[in-house]
Structure formats: structure tokens, C-alpha cells
MMTF fields as JSON, N, C-alpha, C and O atoms, coordinates in Angstrom:
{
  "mmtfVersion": "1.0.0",
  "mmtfProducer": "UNKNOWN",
  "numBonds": 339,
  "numAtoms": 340,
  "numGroups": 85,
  "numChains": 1,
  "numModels": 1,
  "chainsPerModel": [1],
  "groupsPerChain": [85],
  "chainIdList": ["A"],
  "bondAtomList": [4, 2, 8, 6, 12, 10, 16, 14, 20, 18, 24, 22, 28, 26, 32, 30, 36, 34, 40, 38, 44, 42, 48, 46, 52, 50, 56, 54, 60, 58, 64, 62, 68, 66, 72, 70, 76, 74, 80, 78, 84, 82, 88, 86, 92, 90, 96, 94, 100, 98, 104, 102, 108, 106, 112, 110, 116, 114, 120, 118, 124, 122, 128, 126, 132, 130, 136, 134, 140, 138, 144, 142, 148, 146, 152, 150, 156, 154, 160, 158, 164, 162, 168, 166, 172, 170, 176, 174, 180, 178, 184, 182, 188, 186, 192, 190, 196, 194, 200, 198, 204, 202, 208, 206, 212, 210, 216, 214, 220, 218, 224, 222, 228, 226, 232, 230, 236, 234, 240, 238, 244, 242, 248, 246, 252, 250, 256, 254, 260, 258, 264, 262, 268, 266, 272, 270, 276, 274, 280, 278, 284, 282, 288, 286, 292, 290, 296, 294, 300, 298, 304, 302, 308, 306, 312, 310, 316, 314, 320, 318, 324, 322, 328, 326, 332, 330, 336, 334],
  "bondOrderList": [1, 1, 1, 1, 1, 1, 1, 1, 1, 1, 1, 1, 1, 1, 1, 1, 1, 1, 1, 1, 1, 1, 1, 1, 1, 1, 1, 1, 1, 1, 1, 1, 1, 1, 1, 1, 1, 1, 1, 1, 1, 1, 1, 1, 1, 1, 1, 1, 1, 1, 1, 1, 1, 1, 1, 1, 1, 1, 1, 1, 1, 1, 1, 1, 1, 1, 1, 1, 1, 1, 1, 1, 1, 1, 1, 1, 1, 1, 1, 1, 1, 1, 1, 1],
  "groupList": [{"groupName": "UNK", "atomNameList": ["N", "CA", "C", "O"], "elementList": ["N", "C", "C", "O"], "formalChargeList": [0, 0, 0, 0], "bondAtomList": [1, 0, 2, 1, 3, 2], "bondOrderList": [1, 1, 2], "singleLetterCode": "X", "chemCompType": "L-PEPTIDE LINKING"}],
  "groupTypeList": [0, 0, 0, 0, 0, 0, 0, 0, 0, 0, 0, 0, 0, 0, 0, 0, 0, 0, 0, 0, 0, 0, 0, 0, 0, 0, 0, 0, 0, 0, 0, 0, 0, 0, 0, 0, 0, 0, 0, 0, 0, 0, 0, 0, 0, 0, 0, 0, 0, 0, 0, 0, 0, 0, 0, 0, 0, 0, 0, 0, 0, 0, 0, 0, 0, 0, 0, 0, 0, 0, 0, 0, 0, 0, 0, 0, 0, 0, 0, 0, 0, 0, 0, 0, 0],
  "groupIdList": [1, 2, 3, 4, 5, 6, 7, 8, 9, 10, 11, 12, 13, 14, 15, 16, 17, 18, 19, 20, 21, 22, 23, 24, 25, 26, 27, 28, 29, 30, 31, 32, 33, 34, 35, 36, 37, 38, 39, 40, 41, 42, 43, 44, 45, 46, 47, 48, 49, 50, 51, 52, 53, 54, 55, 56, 57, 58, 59, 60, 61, 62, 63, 64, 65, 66, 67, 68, 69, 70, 71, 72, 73, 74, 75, 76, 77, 78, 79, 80, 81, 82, 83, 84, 85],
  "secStructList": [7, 3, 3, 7, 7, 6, 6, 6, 7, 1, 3, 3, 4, 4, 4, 1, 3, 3, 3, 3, 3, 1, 7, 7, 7, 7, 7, 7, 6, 6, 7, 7, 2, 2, 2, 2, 1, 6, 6, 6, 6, 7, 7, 7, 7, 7, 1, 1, 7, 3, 3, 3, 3, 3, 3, 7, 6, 6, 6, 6, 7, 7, 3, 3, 3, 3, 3, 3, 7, 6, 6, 6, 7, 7, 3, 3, 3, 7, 7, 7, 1, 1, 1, 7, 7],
  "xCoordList": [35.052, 36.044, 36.116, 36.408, 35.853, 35.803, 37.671, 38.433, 38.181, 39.494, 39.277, 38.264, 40.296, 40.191, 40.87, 40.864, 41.05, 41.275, 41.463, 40.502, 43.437, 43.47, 42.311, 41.714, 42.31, 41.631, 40.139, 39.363, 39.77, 38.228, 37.338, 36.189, 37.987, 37.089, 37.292, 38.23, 36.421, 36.023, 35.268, 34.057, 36.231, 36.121, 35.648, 35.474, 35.082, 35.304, 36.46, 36.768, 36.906, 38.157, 37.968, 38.931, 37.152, 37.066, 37.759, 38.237, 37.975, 38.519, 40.025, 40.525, 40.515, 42.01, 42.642, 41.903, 43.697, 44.84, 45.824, 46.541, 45.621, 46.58, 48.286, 48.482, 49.084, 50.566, 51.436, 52.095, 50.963, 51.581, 52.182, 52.12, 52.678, 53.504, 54.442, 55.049, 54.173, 54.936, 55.887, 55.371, 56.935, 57.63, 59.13, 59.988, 59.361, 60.412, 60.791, 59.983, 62.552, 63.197, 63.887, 64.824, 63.77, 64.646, 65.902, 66.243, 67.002, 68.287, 68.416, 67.785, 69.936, 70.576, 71.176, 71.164, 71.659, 71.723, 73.222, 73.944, 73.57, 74.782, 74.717, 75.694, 73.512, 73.207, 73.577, 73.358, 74.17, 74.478, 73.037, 72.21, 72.676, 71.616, 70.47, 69.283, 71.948, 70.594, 70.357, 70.164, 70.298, 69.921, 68.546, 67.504, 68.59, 67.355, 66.616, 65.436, 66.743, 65.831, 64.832, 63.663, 65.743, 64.848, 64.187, 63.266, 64.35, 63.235, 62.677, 61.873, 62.476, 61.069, 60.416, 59.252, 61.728, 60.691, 60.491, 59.598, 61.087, 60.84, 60.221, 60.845, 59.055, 58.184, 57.403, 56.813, 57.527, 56.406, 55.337, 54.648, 54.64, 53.285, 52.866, 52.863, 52.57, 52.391, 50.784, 50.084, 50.321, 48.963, 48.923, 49.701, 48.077, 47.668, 48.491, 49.277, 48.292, 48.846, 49.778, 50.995, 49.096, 50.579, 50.112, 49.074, 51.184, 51.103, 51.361, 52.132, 50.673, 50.562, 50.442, 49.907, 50.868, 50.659, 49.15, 49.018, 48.009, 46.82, 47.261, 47.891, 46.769, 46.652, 45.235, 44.392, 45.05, 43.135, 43.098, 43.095, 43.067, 43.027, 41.958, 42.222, 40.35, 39.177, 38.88, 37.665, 39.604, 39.368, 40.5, 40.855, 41.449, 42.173, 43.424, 44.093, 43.661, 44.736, 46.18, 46.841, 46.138, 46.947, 47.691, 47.447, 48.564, 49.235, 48.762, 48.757, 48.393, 47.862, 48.792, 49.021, 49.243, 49.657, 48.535, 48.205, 47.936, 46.754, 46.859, 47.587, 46.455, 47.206, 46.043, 45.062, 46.139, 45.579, 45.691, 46.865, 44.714, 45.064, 44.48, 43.43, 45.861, 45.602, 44.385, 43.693, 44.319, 43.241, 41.573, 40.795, 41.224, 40.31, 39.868, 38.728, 41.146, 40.557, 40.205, 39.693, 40.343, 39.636, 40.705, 41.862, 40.451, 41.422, 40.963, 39.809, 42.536, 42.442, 42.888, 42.622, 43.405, 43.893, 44.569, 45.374, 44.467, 45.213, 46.209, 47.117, 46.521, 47.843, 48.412, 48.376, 49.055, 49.864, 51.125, 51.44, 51.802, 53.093, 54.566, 54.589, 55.595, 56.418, 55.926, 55.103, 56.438, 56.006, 54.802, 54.2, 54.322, 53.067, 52.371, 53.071, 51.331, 50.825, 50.48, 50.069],
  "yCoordList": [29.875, 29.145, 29.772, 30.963, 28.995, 29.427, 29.543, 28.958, 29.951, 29.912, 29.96, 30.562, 29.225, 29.015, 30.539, 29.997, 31.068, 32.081, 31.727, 31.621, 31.443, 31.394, 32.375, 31.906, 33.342, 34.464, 34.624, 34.302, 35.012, 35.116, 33.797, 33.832, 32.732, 31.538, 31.072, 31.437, 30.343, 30.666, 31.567, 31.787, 32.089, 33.201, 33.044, 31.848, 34.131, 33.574, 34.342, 35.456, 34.003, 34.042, 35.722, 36.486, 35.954, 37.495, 38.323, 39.22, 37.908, 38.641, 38.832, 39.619, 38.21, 38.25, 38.395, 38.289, 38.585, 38.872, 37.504, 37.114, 37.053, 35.591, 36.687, 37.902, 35.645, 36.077, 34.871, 34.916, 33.987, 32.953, 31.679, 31.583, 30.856, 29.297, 30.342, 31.394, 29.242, 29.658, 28.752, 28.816, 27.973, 27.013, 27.997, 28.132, 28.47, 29.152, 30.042, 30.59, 30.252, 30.944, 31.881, 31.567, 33.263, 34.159, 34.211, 34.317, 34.183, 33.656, 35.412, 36.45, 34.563, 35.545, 36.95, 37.107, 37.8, 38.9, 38.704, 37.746, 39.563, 39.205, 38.301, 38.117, 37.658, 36.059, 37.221, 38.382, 36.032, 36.671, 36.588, 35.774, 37.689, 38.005, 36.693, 36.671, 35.282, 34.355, 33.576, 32.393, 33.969, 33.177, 33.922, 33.279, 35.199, 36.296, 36.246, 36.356, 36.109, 35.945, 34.687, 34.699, 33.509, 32.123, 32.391, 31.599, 33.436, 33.253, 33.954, 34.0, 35.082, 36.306, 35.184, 34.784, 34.677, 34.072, 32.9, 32.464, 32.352, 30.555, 30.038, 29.889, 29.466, 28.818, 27.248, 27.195, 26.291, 25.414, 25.312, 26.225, 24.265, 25.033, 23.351, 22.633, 22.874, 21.409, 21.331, 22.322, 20.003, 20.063, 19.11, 18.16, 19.396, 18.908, 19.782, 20.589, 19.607, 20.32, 21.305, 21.124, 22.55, 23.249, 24.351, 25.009, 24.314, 25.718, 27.37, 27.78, 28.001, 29.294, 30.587, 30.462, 31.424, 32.616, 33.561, 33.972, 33.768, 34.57, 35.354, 35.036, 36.699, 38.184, 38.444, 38.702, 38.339, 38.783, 40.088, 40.715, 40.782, 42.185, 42.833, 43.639, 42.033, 42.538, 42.005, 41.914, 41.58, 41.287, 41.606, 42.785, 40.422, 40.956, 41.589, 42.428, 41.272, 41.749, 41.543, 42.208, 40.026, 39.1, 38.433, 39.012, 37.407, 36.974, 35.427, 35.154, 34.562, 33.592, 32.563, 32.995, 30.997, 29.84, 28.885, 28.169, 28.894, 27.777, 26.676, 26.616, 25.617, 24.312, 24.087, 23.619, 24.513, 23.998, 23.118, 22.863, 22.318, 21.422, 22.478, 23.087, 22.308, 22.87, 22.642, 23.482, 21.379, 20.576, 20.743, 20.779, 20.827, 21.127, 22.234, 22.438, 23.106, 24.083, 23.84, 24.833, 23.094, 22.178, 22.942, 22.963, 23.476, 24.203, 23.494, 23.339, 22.749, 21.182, 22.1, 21.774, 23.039, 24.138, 25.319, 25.489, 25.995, 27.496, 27.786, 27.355, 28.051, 28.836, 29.799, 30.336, 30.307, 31.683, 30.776, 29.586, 32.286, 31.78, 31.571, 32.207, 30.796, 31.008, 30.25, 29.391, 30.482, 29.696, 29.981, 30.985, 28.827, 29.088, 30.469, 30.955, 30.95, 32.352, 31.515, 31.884],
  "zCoordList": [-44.263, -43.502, -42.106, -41.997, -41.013, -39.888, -39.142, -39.911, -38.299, -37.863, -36.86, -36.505, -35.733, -34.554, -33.315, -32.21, -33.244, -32.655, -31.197, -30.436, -30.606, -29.326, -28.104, -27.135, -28.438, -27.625, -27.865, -26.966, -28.808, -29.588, -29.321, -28.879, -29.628, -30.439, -31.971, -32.68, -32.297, -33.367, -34.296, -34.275, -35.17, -36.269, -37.197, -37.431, -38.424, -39.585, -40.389, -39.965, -41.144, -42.14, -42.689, -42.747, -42.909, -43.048, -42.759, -43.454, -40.827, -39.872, -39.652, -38.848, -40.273, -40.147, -41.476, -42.455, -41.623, -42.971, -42.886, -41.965, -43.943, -44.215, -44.244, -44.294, -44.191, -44.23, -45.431, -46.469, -44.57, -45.369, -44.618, -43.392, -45.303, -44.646, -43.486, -43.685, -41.803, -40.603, -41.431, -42.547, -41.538, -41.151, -41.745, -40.873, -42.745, -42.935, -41.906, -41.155, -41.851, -40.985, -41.318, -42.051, -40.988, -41.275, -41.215, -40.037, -42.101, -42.319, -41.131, -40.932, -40.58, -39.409, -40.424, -41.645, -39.341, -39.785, -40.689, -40.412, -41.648, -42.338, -43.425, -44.15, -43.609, -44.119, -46.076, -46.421, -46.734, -48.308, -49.023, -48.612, -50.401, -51.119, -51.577, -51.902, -51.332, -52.225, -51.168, -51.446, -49.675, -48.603, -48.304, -48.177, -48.205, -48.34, -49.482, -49.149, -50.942, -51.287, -51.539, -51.926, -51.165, -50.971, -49.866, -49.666, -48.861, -48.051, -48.166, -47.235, -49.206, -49.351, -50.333, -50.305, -51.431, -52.803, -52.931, -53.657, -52.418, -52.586, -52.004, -50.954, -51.893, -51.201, -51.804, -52.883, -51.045, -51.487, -51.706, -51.251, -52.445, -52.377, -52.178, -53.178, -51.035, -51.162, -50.908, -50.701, -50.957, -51.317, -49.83, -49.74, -48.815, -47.421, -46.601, -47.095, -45.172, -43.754, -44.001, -44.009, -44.241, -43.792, -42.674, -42.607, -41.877, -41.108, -41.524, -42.392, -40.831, -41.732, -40.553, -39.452, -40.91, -40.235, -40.818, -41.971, -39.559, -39.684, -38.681, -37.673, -39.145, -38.382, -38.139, -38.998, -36.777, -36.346, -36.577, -35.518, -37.562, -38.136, -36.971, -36.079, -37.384, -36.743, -35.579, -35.403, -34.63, -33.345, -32.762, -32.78, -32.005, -30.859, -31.531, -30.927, -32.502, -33.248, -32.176, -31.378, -32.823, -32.734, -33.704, -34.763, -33.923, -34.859, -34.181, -32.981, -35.264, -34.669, -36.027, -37.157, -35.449, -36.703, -36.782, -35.837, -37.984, -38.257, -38.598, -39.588, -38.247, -39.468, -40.019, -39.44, -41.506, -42.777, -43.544, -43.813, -44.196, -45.25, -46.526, -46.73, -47.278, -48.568, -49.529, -50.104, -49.545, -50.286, -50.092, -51.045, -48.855, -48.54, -47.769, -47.351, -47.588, -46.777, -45.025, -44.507, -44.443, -43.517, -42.619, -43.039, -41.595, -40.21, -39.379, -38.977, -38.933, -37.102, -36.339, -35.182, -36.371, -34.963, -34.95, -35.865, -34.305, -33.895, -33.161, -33.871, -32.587, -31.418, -31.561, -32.668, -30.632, -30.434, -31.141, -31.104, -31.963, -32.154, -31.126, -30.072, -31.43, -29.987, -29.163, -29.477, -27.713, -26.484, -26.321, -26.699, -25.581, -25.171, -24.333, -23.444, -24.541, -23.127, -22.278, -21.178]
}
């Protein structure tokens, strides 16, 4: 599986450390025990597009969001997380 890498190019998948689905939000500070653990443990697991957090471990060592389709594996794009650089 190749990955798109804002900085690098295209990669291959080797090179970086998966994290997991971007789309969840870290509940604010103060937030009660079962707001924190739906967001360490609860996750979807849907089948097509999801966005995801990759770490370029072996290159620029960056934090990069991929959009994946579950199903096939198939990566349509990359970006920095946050605002644009």
C-alpha cells in the first residue's frame, strides 16, 4: 500500500505507524470517566472512507490524515493535520 505523504511523496506503508480513525475528539478537560473512555474505547469500524491518522516514522516524521477505504485498502489522499502549511 503506497501513502501519500504531504512532504515526501509517495510512500510505502512500511514507513509510517498507523494511529487510527482522525474523526474523534478529545472530550475537554474535566470531561466525566464515561466521556474518556468512549473516546480511548469506542470506535466504529465502518466498511468504506474513513479518515485516519499515519505517523511518517521513516521519513519526515510527521503526523499525516489519510483517507482510506476500508474495503479495499485504496488511499484518494493525504494532508497535514489542522490548518493548512
Amino acid at each position: 500500500m503506497r501513502i501519500p505523504c504531504p512532504f515526501c511523496g509517495s510512500r510505502d506503508s512500511r514507513e509510517f505507524v498507523h494511529r487510527g480513525d482522525a474523526g474523534p475528539a478529545r472530550p475537554a478537560d474535566g470531561a466525566d470517566a464515561e466521556a474518556m473512555f468512549d473516546y480511548v474505547y469506542q470506535r466504529a469500524n465502518p466498511a468504506g472512507l474513513i479518515r485516519e491518522h499515519w505517523y511518517h516514522a521513516q521519513g519526515c516524521r510527521n503526523w499525516i490524515v489519510v483517507e482510506r477505504d476500508t474495503r479495499s485498502h485504496a488511499v484518494s489522499g493525504g494532508a497535514w493535520p489542522g490548518p493548512a502549511r
